[in-house]
KOLBATOR-948213 format. One record per residue: residue number from 1; residue in three letters; x, y, z of N, C-alpha, C in turn. Coordinates in pm, 1 decimal. Each point is the difference from the previous one (the first is absolute). Layout:
N
SITE  num  residuo       n.x       n.y       n.z      ca.x      ca.y      ca.z       c.x       c.y       c.z
SITE  NUM      Ala         X         Y         Z         X         Y         Z         X         Y         Z
...
// end
This chain:
104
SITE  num  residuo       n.x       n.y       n.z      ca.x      ca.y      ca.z       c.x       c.y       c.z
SITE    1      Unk    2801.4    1379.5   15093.4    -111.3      59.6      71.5     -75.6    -105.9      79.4
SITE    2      Unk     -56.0     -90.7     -53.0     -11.3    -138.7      64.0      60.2     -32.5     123.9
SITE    3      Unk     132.9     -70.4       3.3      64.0     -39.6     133.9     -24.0     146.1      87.0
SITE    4      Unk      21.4     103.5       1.4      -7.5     119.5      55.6    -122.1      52.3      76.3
SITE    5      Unk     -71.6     -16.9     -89.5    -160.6      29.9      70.8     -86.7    -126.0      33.0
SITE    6      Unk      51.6    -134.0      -0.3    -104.3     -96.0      68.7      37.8     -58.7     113.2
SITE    7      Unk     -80.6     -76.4      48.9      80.1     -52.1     141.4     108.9    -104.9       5.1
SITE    8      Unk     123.1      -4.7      28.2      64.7    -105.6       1.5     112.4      45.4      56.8
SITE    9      Unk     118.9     -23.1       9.4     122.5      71.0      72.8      85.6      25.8    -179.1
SITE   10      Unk     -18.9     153.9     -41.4      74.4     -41.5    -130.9     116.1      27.4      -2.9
SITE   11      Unk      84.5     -39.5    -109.3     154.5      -6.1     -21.8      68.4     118.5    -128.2
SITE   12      Unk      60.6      82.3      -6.7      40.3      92.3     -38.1     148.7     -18.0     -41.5
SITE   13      Unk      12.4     -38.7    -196.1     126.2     -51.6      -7.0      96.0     123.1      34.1
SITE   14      Unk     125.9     -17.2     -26.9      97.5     119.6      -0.6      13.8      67.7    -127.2
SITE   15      Unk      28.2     -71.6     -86.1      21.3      48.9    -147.4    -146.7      59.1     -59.4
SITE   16      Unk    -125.5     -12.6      35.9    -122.8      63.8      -7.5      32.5     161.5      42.6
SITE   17      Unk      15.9     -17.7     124.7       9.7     115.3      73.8     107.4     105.5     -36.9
SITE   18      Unk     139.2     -47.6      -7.5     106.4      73.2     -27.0      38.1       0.7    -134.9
SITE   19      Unk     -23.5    -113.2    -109.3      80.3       3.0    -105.2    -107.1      15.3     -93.9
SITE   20      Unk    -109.2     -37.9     -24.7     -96.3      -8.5    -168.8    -130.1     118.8      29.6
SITE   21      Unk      41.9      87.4      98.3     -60.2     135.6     -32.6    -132.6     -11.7     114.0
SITE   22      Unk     -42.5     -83.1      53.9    -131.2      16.2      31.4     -10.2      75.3     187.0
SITE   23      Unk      94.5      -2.0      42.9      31.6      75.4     157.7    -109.7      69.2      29.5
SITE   24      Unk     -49.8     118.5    -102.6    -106.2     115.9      57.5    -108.7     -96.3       7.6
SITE   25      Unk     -81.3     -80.0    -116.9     -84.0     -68.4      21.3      -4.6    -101.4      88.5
SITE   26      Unk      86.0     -54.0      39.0      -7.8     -87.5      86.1     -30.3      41.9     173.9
SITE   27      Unk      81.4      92.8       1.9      -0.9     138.3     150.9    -122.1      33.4      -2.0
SITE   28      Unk     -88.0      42.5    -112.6    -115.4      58.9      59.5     -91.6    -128.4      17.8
SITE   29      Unk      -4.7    -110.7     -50.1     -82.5     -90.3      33.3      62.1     -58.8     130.9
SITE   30      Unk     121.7     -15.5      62.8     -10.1     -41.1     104.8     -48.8     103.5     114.9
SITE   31      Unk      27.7     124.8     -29.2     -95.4     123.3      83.1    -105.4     -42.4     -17.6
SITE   32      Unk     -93.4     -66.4     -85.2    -127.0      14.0      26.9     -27.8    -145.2      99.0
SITE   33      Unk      68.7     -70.5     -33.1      -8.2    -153.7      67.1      -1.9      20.2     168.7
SITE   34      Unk     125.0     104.0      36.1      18.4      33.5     100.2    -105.3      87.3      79.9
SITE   35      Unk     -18.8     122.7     -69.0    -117.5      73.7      18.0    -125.0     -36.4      19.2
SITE   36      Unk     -36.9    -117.1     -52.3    -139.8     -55.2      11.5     -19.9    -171.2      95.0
SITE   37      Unk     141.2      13.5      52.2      -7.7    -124.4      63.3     -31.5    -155.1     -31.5
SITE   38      Unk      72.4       9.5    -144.8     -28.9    -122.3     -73.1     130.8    -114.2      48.0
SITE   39      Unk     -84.3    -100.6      66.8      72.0    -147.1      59.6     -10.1    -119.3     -54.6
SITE   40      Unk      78.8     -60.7      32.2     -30.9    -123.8     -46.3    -161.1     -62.6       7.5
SITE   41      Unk     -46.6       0.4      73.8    -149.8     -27.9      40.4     -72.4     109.6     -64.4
SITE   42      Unk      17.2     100.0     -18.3    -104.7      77.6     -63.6    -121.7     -52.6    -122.2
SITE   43      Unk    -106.8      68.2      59.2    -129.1     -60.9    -133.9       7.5      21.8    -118.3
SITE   44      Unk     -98.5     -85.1     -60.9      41.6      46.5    -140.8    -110.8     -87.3     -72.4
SITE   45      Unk     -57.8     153.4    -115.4    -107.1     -51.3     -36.8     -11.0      40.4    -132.8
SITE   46      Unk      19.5    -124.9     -76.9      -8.3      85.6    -124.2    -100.1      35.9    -136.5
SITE   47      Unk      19.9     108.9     -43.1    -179.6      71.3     -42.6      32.5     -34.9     -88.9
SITE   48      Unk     127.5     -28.2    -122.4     -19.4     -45.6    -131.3      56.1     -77.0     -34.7
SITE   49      Unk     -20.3    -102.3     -91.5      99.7     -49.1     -88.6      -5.3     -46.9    -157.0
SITE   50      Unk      69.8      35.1     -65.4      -3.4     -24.5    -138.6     147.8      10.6     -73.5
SITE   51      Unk     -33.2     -56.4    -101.8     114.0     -19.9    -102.6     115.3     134.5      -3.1
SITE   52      Unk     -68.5     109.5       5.8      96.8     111.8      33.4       4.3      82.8      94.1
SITE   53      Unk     -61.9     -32.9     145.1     -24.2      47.1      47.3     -25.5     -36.3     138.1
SITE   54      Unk      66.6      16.3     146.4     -33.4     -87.2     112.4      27.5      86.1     107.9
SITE   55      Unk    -152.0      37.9      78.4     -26.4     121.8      99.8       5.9     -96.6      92.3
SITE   56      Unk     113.3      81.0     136.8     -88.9    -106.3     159.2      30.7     125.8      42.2
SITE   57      Unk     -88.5      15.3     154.5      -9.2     103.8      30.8      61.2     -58.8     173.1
SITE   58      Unk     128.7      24.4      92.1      55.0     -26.5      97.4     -20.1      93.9     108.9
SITE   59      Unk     -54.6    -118.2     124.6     -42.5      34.2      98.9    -118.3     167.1      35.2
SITE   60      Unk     -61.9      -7.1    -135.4     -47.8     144.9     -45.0      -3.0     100.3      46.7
SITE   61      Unk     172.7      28.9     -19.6      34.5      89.0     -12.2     108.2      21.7    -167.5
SITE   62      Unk      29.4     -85.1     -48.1      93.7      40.3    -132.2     -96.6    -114.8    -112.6
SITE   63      Unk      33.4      57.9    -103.8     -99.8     -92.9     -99.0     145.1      17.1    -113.9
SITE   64      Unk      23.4     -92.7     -65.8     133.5     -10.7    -103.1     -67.5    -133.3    -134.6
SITE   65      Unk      -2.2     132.4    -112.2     -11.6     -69.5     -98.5     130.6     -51.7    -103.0
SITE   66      Unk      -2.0    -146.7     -26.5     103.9     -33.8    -133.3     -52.8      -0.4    -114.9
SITE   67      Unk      81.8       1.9     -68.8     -55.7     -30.6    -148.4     -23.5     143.5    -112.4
SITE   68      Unk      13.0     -73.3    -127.6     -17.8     177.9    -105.5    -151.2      69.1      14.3
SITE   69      Unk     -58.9     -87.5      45.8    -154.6      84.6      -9.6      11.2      86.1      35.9
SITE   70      Unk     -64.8     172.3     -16.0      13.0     118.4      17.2    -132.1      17.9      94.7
SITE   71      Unk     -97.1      22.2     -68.2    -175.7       7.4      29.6     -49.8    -116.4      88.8
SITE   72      Unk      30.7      47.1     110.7     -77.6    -147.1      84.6    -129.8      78.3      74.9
SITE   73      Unk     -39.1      80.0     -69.6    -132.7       3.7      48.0     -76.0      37.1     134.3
SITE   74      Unk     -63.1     -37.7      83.8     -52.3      58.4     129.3      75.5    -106.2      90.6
SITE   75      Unk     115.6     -61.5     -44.6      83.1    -148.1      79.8      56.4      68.7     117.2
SITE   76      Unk      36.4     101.9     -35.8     106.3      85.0     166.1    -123.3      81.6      53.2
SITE   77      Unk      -4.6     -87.5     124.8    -101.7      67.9      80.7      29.7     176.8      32.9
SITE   78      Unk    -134.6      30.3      71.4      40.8     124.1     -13.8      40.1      86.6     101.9
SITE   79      Unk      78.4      47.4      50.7     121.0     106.4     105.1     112.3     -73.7     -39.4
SITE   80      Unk      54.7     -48.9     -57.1     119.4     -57.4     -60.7      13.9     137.2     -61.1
SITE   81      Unk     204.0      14.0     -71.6      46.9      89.2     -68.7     132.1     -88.7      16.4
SITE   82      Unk      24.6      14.3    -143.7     124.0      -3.9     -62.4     171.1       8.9     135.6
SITE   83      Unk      78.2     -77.8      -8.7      74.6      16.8      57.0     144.8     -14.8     -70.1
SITE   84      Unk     -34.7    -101.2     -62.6     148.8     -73.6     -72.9     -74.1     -30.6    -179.2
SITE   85      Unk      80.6      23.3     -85.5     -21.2     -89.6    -132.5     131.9     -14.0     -69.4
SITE   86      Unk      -3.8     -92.5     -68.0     108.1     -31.5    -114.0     -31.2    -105.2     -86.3
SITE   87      Unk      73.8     -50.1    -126.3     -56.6     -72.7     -57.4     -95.5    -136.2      23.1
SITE   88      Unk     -60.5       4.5     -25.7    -142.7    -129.4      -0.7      -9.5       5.1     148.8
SITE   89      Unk       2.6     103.8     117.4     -40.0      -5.2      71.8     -29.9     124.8      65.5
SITE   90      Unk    -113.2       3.0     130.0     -47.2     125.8      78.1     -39.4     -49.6     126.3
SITE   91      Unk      50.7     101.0     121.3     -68.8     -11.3     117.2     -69.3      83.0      39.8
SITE   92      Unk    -127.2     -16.8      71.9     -46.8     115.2      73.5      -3.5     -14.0     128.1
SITE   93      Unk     -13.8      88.0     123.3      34.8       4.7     101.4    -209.1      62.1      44.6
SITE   94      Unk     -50.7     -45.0     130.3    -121.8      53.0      49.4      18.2     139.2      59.0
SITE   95      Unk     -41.9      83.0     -48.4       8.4     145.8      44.2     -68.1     -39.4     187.0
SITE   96      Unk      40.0     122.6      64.5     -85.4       1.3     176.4     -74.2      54.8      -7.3
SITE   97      Unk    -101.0     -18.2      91.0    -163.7      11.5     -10.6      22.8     222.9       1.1
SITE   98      Unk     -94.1      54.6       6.6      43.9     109.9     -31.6     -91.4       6.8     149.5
SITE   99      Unk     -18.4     172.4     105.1     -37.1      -5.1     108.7    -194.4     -13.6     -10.9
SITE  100      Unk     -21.2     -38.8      71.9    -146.7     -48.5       9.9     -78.2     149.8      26.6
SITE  101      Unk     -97.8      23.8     -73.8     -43.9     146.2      12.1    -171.3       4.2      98.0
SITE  102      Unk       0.8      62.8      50.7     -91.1     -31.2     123.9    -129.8     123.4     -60.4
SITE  103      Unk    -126.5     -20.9      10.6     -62.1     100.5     -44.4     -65.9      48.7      94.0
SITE  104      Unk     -23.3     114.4      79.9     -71.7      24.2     102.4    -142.2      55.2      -7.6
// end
């Protein structure tokens, strides 16, 4: 989840992908990498870190937590939602602004 969602040019073994099961998880995190325009240069800022637990939130638009911690609290800002999870890890993706309501 790491190499996938931060900025750098990442590398994607073969035997990951095709042979020790992980293909679906790996596909939807590079959809999101792709989808959200995550580059090598992309920002990156990160809201937590601890012994079990390490939030950065990229180019804010995707926020990806590692680690077993479950309960991280008010750490994922808020219009984020769930996109990807699997063991000791989660991504969320920034929802789009919803239409601006005009009051007359």
């Amino acid at each position: 989840a790491y190499i996938l969602t931060h900025s750098g040019i990442p590398c994607i073994f073969y035997d990951h992908f095709f042979n020790l099961g992980f293909k679906d998880e790996i596909a939807a995190l590079v959809a999101i990498r792709k989808r959200n325009g995550i580059t090598a240069t992309s920002a990156l800022k990160i809201l937590m870190h601890d012994g079990d637990a390490y939030v950065a939130e990229i180019d804010s638009k995707v926020v990806v937590k590692i680690g077993s911690r479950y309960e991280l609290g008010a750490v994922i800002p808020a219009r984020f939602v769930t996109s990807a999870n699997g063991k000791d890890y989660a991504v969320w993706e920034k929802i789009a602004a919803g239409p601006t309501l005009q009051r007359s």
